[in-house]
TILO-367214 format. One record per residue (C-alpha): x, y, z. Coordinates in nm, 3 decimals. Layout:
! TILO-367214
px_py_pz
X_Y_Z;
...
***
This chain:
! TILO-367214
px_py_pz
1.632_1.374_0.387;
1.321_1.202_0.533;
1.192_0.933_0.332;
0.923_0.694_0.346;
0.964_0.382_0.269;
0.737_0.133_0.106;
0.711_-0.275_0.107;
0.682_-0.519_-0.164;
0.914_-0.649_-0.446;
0.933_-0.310_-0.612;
1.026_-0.140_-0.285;
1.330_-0.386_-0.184;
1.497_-0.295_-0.526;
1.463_0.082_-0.436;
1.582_0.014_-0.088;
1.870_-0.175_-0.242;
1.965_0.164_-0.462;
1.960_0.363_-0.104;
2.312_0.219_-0.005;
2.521_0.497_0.095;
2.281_0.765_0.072;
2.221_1.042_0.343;
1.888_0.948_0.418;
1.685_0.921_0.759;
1.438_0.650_0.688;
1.036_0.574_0.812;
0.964_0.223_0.692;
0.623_0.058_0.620;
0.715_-0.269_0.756;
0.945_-0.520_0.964;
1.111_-0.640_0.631;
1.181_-0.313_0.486;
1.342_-0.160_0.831;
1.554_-0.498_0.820;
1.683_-0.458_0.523;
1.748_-0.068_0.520;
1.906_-0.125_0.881;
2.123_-0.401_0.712;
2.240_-0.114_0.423;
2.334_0.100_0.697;
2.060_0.334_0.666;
1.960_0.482_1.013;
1.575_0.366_1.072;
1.370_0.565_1.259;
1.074_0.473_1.491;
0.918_0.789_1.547;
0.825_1.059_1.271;
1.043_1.399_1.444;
0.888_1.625_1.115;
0.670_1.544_0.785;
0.820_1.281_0.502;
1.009_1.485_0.236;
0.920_1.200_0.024;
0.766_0.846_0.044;
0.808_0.594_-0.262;
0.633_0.233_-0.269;
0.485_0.009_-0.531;
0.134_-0.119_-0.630;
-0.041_-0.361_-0.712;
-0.324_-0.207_-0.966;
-0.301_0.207_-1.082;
-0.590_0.328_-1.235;
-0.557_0.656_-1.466;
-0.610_0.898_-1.185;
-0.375_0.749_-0.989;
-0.617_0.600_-0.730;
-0.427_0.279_-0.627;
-0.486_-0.078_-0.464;
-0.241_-0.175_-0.258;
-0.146_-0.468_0.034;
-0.112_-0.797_-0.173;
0.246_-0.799_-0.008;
0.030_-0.756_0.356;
0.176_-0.404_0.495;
-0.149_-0.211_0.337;
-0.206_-0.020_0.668;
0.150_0.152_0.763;
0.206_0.198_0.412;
-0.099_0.409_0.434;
0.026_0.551_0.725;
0.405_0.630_0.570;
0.225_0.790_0.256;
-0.005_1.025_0.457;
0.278_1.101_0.603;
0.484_1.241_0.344;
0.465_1.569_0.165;
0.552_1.398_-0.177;
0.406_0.996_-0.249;
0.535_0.868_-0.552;
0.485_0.503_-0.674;
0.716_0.265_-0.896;
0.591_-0.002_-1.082;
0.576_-0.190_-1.407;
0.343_-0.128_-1.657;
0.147_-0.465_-1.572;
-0.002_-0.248_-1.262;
-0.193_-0.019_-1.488;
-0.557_-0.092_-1.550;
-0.886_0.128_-1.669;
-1.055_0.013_-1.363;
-0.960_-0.076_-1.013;
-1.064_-0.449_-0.872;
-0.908_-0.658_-1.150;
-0.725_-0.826_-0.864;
-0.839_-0.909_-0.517;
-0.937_-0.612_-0.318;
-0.689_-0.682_0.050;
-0.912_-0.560_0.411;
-0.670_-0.565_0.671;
-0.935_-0.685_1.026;
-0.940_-0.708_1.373;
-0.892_-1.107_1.473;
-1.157_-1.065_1.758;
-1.457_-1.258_1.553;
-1.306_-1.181_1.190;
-1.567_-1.455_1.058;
-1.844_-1.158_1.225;
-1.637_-0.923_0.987;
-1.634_-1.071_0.696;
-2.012_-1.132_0.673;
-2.049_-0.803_0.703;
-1.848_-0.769_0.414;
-2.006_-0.988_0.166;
-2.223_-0.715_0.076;
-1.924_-0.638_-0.127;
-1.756_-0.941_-0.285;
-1.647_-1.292_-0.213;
-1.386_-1.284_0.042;
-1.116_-1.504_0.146;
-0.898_-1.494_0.469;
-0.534_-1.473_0.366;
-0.396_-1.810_0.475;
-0.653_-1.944_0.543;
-0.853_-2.035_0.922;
-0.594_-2.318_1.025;
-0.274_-2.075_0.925;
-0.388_-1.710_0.877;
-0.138_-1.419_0.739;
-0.066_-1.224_1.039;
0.031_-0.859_0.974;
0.307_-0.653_1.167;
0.014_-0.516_1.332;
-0.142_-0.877_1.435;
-0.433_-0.869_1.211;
-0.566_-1.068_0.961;
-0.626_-0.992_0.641;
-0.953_-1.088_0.432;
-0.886_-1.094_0.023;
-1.240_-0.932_-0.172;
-1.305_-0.924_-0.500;
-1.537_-0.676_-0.599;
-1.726_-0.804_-0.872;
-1.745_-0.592_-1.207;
-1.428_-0.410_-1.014;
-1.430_-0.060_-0.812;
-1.608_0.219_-1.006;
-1.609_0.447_-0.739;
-1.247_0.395_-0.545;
-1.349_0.695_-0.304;
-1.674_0.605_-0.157;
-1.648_0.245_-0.172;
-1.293_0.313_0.069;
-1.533_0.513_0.282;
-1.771_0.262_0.362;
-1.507_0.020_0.410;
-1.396_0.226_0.671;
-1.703_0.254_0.850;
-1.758_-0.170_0.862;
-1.711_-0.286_1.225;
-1.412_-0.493_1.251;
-1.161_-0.306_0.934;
-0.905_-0.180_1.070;
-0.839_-0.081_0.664;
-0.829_-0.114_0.333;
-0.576_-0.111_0.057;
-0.742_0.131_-0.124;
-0.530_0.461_-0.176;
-0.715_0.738_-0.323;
-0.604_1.098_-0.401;
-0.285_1.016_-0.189;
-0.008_0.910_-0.501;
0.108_1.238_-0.681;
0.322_1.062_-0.946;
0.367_0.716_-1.105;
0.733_0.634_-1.256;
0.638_0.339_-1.478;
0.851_0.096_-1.660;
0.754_-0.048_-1.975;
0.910_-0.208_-2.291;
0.848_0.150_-2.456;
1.092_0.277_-2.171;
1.013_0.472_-1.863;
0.729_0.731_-1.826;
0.592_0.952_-1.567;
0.188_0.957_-1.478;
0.135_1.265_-1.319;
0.374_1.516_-1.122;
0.699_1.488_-0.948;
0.702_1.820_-0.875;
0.730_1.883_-0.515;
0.320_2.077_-0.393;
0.233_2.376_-0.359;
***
């Protein structure tokens, strides 16, 4: 099997259940290739066919399943690894779920070349902090930097508002995932539900 896999608190437990497992794995940063190389799991650099599946966590999951994601700081390959995959499914608790996206901080993953250029031009959208901060910035696996928004009176329109992001000189992106997560396994005090489909597509 082919499996994507994600970053993040969540994601080191479900690496941890992969022990012994006949899986070829894509992972969405340094930490998680570390410690699925350490399991014995063979790691792979290069994608040879499309994901069978990908699973991650989140960090908000709104009820269409439109997701913010990169508090952890691997926003952009886990993008990558999901797009990737036939199947994305997402495991959290049920602390992630909200009616609205942008009840947390909103992460933009940027170019270091004049990031302070950047992030004026994104004030249009929120206050903004660099993760860090200027004398000790987070550093991605990428090299980048990573500004913190909040988006005040949160993300109506998760879509277009990624979009624009997008097109700001400077993002490299954003850890907005929309129409990309086809299930949610959530845990709860109730038990353990499923939002949405695991059924493979198509």
């Amino acid at each position: 099997m082919l499996l994507g896999i994600g970053s993040g608190s969540t994601a080191r437990h479900f690496i941890a259940g992969l022990r012994g497992r006949d899986v070829r794995c894509l992972a969405s940063s340094r930490a998680s290739a570390d410690q699925a190389r350490a399991l014995g799991l063979e790691v792979l650099e290069e994608l040879p066919a499309e994901l069978d599946l990908a699973v991650d966590g989140a960090d908000e999951i709104d009820p269409s399943l439109n997701l913010i994601k990169g508090r952890g700081g691997a926003l952009f390959r886990e993008k990558l690894v999901a797009l990737a995959a036939r199947r994305f499914v997402i495991v959290a608790d049920d602390s992630k779920l909200v009616d609205q996206l942008g009840v947390g901080v909103l992460p933009v993953e940027v170019l270091p070349f004049l990031w302070p250029d950047t992030a004026r031009r994104l004030e249009r959208f929120g206050a903004w902090q660099l993760r860090g901060g200027p004398e000790t910035p987070y550093v991605t696996d990428n090299g980048n930097f990573i500004l913190d928004l909040s988006i005040s009176g949160g993300v109506a329109d998760p879509a277009g508002l990624g979009s624009t992001l997008k097109s700001v000189t400077g993002v490299c992106e954003h850890g907005l995932f929309t129409g990309v997560a086809g299930a949610a396994i959530v845990a709860g005090p109730a038990g353990v539900r499923v939002l949405g489909s695991l059924d493979e597509p198509g």
